[in-house]
C-alpha positions as CSV (number, residue, x, y, z in Angstrom):
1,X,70.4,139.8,86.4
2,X,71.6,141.7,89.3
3,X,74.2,143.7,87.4
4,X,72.8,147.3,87.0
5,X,75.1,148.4,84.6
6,X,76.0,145.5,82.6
7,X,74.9,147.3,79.3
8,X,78.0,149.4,79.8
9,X,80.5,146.2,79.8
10,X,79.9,144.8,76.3
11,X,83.2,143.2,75.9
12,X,83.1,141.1,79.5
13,X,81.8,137.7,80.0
14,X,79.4,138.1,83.0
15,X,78.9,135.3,85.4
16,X,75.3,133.3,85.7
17,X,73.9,134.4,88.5
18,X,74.9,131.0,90.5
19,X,78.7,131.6,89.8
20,X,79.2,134.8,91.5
21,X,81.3,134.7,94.5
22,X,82.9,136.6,97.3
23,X,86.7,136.6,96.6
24,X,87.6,139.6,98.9
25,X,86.9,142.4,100.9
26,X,87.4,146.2,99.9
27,X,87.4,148.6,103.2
28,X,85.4,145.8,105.1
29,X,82.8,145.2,102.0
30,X,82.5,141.9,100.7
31,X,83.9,142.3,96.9
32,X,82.0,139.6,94.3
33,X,83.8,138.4,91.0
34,X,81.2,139.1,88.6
35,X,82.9,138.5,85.3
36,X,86.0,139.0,83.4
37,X,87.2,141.1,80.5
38,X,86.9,139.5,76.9
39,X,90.8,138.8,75.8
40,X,92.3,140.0,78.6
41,X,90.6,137.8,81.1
42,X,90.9,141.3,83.9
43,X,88.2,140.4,86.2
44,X,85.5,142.6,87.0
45,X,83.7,142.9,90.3
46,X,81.1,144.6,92.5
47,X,80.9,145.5,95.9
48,X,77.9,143.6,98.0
49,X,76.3,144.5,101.2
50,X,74.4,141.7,102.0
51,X,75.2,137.9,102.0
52,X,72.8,137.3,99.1
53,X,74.1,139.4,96.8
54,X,72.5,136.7,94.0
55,X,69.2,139.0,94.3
56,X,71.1,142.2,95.2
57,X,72.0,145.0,92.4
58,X,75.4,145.1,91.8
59,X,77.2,147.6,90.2
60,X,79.8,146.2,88.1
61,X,84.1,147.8,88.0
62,X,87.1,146.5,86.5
63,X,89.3,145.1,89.2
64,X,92.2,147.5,88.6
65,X,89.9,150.7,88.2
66,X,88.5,149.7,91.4
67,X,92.6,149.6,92.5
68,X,93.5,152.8,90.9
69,X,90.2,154.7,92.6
70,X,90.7,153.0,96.1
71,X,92.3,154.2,98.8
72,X,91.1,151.6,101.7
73,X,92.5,148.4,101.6
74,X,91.8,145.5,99.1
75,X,91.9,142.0,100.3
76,X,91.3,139.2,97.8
77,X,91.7,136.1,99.0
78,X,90.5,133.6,96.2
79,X,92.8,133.1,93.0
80,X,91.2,134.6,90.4
């Protein structure tokens, strides 16, 4: 699994590798939905830097910590 830090995430559903996606960009870096919270359904994503980020490590973030922490702009432009 390309999520490095998965083990620290025990309460989301992570995606198979096939159903990871770009839904965005964060300061001109493709963002990837990688899973989403357990009850809340809060989606969690990583940043990638390559166009097969399948085989790249990721390294997973809630959605709205990566909001809160981010001072670039955040473009998602799939519904989530």
């Amino acid at each position: 699994m390309p999520i490095r830090n998965r083990d620290r995430f025990p309460d989301v559903d992570f995606l198979a590798n096939a159903e990871i996606r770009a839904i965005g960009e964060v300061e001109g870096i493709t963002l990837v939905l990688v899973g989403k919270e357990q009850g809340s359904d809060a989606p969690v994503v990583a940043r990638a830097y390559t166009d097969n980020f399948t085989s790249e490590d990721l390294h997973a973030v809630p959605l709205y910590e990566l909001m809160a922490h981010t001072f670039g702009s955040i473009n998602i432009l799939e519904k989530l």
